[in-house]
DRENDO-1510 file (C-alpha; in Angstrom, 1 decimal, always signed):
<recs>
REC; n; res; u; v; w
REC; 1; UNK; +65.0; +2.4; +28.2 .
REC; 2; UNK; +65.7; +2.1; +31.9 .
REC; 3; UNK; +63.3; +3.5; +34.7 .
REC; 4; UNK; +65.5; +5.9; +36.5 .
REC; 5; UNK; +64.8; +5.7; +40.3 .
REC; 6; UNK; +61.8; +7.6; +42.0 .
REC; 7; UNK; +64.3; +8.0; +44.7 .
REC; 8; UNK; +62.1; +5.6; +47.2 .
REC; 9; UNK; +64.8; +4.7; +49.8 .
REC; 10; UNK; +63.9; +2.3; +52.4 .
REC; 11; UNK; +63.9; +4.7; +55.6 .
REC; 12; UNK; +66.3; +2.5; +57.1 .
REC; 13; UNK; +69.9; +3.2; +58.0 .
REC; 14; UNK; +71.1; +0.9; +55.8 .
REC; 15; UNK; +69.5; +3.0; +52.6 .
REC; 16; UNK; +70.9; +6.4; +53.8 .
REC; 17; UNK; +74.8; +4.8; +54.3 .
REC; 18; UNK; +74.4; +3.7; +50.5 .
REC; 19; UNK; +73.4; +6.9; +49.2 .
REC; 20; UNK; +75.7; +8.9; +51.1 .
REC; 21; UNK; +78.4; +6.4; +50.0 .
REC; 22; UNK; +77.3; +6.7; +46.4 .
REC; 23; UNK; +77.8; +10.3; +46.5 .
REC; 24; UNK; +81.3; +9.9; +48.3 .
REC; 25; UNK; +82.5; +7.5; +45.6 .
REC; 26; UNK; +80.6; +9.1; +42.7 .
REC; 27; UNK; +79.3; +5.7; +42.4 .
REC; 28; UNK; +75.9; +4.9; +40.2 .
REC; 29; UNK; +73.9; +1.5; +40.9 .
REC; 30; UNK; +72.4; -0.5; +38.6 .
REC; 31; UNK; +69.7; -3.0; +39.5 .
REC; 32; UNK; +67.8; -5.1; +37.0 .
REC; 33; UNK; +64.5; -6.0; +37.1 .
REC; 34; UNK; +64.8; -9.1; +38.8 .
REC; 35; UNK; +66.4; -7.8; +42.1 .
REC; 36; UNK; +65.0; -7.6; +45.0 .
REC; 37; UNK; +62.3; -4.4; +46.2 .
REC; 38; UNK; +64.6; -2.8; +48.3 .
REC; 39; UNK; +67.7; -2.7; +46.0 .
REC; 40; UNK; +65.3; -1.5; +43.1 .
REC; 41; UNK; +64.7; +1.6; +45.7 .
REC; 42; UNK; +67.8; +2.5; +46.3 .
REC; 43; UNK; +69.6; +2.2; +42.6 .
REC; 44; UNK; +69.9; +4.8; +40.3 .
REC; 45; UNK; +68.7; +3.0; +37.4 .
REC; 46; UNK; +65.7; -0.2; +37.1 .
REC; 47; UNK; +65.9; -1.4; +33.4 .
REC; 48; UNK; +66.5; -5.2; +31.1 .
REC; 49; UNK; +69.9; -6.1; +30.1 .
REC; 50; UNK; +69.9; -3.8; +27.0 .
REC; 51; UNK; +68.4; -0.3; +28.8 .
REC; 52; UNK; +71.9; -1.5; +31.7 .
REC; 53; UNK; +74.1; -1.7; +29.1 .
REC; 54; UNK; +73.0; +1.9; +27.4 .
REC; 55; UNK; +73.4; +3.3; +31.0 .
REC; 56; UNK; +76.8; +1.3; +31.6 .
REC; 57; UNK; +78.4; +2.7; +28.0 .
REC; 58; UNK; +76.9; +6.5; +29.2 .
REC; 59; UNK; +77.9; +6.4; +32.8 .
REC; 60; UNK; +80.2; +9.3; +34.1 .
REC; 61; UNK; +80.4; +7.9; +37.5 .
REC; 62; UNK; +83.9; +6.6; +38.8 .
REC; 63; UNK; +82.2; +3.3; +40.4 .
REC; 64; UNK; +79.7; +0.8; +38.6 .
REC; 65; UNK; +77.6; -1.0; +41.5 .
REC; 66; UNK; +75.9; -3.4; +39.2 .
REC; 67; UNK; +73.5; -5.2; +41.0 .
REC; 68; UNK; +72.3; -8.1; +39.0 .
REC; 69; UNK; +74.2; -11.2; +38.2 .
REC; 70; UNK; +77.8; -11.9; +37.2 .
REC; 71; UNK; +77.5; -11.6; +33.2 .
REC; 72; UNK; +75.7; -8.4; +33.8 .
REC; 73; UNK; +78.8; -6.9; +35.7 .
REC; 74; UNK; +81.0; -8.0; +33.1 .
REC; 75; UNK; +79.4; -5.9; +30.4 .
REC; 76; UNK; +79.5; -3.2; +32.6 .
REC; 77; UNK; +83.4; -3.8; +32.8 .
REC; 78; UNK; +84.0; -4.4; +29.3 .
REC; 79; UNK; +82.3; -1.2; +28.1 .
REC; 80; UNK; +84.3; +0.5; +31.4 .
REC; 81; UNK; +87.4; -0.2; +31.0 .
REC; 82; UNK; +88.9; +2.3; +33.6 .
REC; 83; UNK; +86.5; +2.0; +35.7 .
REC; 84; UNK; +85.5; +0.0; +39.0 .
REC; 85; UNK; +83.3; -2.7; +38.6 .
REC; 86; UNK; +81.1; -4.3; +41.7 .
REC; 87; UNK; +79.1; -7.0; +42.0 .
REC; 88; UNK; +77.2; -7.3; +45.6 .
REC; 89; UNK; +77.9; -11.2; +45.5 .
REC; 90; UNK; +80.5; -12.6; +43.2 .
REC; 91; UNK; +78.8; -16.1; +43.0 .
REC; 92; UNK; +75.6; -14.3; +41.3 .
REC; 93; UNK; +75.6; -16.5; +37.7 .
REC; 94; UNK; +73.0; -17.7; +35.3 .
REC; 95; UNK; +72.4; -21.2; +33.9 .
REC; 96; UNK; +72.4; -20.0; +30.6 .
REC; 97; UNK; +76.0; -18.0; +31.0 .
REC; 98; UNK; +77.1; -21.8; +32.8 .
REC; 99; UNK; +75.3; -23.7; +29.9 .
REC; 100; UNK; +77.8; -22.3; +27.5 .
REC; 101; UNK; +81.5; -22.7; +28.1 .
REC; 102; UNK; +83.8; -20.6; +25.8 .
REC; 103; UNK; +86.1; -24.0; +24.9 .
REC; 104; UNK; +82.7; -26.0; +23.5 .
REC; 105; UNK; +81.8; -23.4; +21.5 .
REC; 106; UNK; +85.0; -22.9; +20.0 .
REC; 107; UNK; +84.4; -26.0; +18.8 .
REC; 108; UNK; +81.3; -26.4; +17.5 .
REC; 109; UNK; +82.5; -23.2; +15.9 .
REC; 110; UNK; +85.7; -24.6; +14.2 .
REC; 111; UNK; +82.7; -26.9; +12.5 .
REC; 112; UNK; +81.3; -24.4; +10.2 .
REC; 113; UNK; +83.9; -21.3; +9.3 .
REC; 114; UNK; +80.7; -19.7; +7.5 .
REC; 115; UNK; +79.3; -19.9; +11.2 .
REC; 116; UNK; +77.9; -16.2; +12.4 .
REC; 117; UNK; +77.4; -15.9; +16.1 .
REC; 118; UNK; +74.8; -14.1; +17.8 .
REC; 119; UNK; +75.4; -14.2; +21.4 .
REC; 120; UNK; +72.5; -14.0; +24.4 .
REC; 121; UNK; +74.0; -11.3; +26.6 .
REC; 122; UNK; +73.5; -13.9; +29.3 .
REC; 123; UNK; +76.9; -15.3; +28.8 .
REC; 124; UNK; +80.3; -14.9; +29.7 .
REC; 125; UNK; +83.1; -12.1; +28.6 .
REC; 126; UNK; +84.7; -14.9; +27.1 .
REC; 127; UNK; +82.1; -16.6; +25.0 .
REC; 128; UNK; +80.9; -12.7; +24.1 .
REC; 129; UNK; +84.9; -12.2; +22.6 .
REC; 130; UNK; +83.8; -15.5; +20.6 .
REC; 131; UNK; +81.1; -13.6; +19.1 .
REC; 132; UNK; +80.3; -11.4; +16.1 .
REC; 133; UNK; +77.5; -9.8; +17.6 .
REC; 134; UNK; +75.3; -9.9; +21.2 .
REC; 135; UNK; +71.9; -9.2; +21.4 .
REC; 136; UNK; +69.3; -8.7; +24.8 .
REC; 137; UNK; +65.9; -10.1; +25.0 .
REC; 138; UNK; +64.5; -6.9; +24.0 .
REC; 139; UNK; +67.0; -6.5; +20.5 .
REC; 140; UNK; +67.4; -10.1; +19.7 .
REC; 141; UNK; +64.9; -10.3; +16.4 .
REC; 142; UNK; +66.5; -6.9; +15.6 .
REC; 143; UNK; +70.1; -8.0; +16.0 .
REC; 144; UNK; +69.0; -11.1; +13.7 .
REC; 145; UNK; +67.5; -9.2; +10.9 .
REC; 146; UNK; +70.6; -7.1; +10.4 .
REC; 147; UNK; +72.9; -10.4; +10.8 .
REC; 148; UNK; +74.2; -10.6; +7.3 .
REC; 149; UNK; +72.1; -13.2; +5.1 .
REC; 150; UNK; +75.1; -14.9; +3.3 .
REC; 151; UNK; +76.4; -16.2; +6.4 .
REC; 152; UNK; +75.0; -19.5; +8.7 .
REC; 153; UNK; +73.3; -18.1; +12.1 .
REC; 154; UNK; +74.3; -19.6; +15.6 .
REC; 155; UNK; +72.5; -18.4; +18.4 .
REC; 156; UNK; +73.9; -19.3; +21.6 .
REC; 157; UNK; +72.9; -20.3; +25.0 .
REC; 158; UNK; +69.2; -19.7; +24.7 .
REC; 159; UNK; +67.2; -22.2; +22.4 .
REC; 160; UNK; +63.7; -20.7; +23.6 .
REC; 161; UNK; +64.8; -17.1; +22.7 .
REC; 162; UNK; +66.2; -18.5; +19.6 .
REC; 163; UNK; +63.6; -20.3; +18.8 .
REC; 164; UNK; +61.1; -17.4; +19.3 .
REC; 165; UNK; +63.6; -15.3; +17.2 .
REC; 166; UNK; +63.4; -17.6; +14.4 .
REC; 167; UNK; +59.5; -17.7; +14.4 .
REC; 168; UNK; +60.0; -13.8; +14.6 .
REC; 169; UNK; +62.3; -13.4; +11.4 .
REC; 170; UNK; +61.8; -16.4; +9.6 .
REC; 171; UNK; +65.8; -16.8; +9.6 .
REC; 172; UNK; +67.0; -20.3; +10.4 .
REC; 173; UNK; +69.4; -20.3; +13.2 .
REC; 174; UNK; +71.8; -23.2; +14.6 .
REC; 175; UNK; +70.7; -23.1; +18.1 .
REC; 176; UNK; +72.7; -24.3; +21.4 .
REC; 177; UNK; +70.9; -26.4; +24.2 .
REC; 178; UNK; +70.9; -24.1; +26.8 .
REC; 179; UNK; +68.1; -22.7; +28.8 .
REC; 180; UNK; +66.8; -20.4; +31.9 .
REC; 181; UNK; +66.7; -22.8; +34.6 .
REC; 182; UNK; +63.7; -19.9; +36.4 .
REC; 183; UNK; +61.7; -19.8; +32.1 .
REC; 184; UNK; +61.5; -23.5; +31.4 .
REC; 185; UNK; +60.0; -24.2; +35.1 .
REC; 186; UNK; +56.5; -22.7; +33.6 .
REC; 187; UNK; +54.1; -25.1; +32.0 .
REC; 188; UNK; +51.6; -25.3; +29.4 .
REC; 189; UNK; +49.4; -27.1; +32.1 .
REC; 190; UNK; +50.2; -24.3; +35.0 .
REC; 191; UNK; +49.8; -21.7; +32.6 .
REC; 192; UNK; +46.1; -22.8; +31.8 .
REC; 193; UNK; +45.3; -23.5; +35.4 .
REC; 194; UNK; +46.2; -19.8; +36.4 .
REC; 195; UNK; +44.3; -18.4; +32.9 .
REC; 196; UNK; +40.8; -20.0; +33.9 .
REC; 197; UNK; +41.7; -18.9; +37.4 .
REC; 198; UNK; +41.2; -15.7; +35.9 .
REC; 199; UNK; +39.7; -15.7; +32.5 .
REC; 200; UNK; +39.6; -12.3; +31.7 .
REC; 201; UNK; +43.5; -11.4; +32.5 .
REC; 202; UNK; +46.0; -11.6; +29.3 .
REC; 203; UNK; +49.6; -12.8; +30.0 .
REC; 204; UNK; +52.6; -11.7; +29.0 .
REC; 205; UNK; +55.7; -14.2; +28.5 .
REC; 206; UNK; +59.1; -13.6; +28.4 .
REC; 207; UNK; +60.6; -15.4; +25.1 .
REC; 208; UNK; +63.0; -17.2; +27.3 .
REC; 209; UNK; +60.0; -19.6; +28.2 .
REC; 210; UNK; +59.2; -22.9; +25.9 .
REC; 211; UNK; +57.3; -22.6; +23.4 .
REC; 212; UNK; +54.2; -24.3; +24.9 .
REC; 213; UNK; +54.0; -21.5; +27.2 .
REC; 214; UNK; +54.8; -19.0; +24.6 .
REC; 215; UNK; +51.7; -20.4; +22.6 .
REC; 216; UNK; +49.4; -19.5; +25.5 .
REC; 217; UNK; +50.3; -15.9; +25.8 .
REC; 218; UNK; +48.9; -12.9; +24.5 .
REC; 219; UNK; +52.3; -11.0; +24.6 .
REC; 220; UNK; +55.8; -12.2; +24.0 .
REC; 221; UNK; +58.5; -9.4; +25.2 .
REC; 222; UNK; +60.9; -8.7; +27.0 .
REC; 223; UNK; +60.9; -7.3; +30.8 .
REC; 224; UNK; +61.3; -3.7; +29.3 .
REC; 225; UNK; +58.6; -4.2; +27.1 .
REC; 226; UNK; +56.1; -5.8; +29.3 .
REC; 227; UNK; +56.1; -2.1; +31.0 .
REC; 228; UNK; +55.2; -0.5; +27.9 .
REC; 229; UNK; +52.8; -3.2; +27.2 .
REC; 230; UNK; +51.1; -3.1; +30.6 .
REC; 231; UNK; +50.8; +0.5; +30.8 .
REC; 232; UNK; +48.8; +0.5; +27.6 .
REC; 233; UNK; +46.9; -2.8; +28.2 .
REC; 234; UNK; +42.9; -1.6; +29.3 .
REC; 235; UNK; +43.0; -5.1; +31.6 .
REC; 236; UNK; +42.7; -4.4; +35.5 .
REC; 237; UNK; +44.7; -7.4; +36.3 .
REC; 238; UNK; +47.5; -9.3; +33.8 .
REC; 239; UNK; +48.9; -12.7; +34.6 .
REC; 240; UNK; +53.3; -12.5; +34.1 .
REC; 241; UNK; +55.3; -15.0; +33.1 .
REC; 242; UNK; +58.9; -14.1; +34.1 .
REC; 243; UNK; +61.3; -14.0; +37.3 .
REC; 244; UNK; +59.0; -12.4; +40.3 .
REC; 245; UNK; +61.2; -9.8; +41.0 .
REC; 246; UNK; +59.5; -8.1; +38.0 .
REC; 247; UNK; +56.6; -7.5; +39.6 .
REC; 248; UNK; +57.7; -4.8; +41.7 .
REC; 249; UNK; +58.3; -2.7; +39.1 .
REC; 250; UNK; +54.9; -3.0; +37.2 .
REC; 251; UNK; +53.5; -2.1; +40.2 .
REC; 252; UNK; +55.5; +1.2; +40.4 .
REC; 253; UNK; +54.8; +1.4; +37.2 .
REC; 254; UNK; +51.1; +0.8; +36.8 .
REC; 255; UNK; +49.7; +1.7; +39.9 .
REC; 256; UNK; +46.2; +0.3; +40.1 .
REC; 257; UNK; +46.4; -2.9; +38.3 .
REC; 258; UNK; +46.9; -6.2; +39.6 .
REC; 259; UNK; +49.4; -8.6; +38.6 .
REC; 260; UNK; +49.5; -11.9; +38.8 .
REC; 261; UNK; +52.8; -14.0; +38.8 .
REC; 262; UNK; +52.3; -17.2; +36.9 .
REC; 263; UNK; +53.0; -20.1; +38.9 .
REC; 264; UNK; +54.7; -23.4; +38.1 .
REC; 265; UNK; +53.7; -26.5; +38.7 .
REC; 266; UNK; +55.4; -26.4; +42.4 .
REC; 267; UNK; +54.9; -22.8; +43.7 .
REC; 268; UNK; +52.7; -19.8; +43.2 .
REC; 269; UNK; +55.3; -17.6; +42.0 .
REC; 270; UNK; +59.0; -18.4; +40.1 .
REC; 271; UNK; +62.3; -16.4; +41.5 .
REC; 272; UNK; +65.7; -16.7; +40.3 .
REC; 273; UNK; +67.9; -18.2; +43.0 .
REC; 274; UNK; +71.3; -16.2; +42.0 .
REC; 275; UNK; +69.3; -12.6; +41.6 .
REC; 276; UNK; +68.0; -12.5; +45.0 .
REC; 277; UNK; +71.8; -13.8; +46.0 .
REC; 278; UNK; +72.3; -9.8; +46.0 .
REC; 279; UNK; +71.2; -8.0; +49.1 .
REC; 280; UNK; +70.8; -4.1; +50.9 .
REC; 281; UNK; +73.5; -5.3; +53.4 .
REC; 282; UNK; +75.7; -6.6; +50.3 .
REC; 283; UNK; +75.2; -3.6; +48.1 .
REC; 284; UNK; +76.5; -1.5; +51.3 .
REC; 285; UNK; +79.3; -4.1; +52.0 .
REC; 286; UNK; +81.1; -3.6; +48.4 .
REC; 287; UNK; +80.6; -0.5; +48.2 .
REC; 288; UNK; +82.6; +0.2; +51.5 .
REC; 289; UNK; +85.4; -2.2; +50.3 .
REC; 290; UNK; +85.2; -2.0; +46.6 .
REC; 291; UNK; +84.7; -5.7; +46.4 .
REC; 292; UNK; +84.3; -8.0; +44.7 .
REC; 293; UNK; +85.3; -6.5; +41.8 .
REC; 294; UNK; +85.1; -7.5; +38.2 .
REC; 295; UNK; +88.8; -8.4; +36.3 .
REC; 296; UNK; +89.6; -9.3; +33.1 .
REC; 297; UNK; +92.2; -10.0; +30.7 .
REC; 298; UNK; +93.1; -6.9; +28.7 .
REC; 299; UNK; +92.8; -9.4; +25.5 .
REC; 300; UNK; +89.2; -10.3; +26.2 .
REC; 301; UNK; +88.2; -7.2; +27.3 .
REC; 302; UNK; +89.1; -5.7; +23.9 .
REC; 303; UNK; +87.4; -8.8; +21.7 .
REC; 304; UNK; +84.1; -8.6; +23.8 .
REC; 305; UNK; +83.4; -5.2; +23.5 .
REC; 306; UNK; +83.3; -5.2; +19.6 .
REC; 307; UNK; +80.1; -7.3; +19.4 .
REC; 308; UNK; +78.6; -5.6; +22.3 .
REC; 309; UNK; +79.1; -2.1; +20.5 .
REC; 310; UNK; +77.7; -4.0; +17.6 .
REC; 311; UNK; +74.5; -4.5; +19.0 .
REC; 312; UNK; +74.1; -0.9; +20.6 .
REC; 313; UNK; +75.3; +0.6; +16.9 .
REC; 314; UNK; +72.7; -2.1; +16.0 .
REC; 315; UNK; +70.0; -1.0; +18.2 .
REC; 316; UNK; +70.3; +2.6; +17.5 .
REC; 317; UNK; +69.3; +2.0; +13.9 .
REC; 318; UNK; +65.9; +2.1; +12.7 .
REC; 319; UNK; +64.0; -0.8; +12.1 .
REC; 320; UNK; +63.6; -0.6; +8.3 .
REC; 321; UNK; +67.5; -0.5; +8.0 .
REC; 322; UNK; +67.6; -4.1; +7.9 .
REC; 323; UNK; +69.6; -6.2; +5.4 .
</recs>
């Protein structure tokens, strides 16, 4: 699920121009998690990657604003067809969508024709038309347990997520070396600094984080998830474990609660370098242009959005439907 907006604006001139330009273009903005305060604010939906896409595949608007990063639009694109796609900054990619170039994994693909490939959303159009089926943070065991069990799993780019999966579902998977450059920053030894820092606060982890991190947590989720679990936890202050931009969020969320960001070994808090690439003034700036926009190929448009359909025909199902 996303969190639709409270409709908190920043006061500022700048937040009024993008709402009244919103309603001019019958435009809807998208903002994950990870953005920035003030574009959380002013966007019409908060969520993870699988509660965006939902919202992406329902939208009736005419213009996507899709502030996050550059995979993210793409999805947006591939399940809108006909539709314009912005991104606030074009150069807003992952390491794990640059860890995986479509030609390698054609390759290692061409290795093992029995090969079935479960793709990370965070990942290119390209490498998702390569694909059988994509899966979020917050589906990926899911998407795994209904992957069919005479064929040989490949899980590409995230070998902590795929890892965790594995430990989830007991299914062996051929995993790619790719990783969250923001995830693998935490440590086991900065983790258990912060926890005796403060002994009596749980922490929640975000699979995409080694395993020796993962070991330390009380709760392994996604960002979507971590609400849930945080609303419910009886703990006054919890210690988190993913991109800082989160934080916001829980604190809409779960007002009265402290929460901590876990800190690496070199700061006090961890932030993604291409999510706060997006800004207010760049959300306003595309919007008034209608650029940068996402474009691609009609060929790849069609392939990708097979396995993303996949997984949301997948998600919809319940969980007992597995085989």
């Amino acid at each position: 699920m996303t969190l639709p907006s409270d409709g908190t604006v920043a006061s500022s001139s700048l937040g009024r121009e993008i709402l009244a330009l919103k309603k001019r273009l019958n435009a809807v903005i998208l903002a994950h998690n990870y953005q920035v305060p003030e574009i959380q604010d002013v966007a019409d939906f908060v969520g993870d990657s699988l509660g965006l896409s939902q919202q992406a595949a329902m939208t009736s608007a005419d213009v996507i604003v899709f502030c996050g990063v550059h995979f993210m639009a793409e999805t947006a694109k591939i399940l809108n067809p006909g539709k314009v796609v912005v991104l606030p900054d074009a150069d807003a990619g992952c390491s794990l969508e640059e860890s995986c170039p479509a030609p390698r994994l054609k390759v290692l693909q061409d290795t093992n024709p029995n090969f079935y490939t479960i793709a990370y959303i965070n990942c290119s159009a390209e490498v998702k038309a390569l694909s059988d089926v994509i899966c979020t943070s917050g589906n990926a065991a899911k998407i795994v347990r209904h992957a069919p069990m005479d064929r040989d799993l490949l899980f590409v780019p995230d070998e902590n997520l795929g890892a965790w999966v594995t430990e989830q579902t007991g299914r062996p998977m051929t995993l790619w070396k790719g990783n969250c450059y923001v995830h693998v920053e935490w440590t086991h030894a900065a983790i258990t600094r912060i926890r005796r820092e403060h002994p009596g606060a749980p922490l929640v982890a975000h699979p995409e984080c080694t395993k020796a991190v993962r070991m330390l947590a009380d709760e392994v989720c996604s960002t979507e998830k971590m609400v849930t679990w945080c609303r419910k936890c009886p703990a006054d202050a919890i210690i988190i474990a993913t991109e800082a931009g989160m934080l916001h969020r829980l604190k809409k969320e779960c007002p009265g609660k402290l929460f901590i960001p876990a800190p690496t070994d070199h700061c006090r808090c961890n932030e993604c370098r291409y999510m706060k690439m997006n800004t207010l003034e760049k959300v306003l700036a595309c919007m008034q242009d209608l650029r940068p926009q996402i474009q691609l190929p009609r060929h790849v448009l069609e392939r990708a959005r097979l396995p993303i359909e996949r997984m949301l025909h997948v998600s919809s199902l319940p969980e007992d439907n597995a085989g």
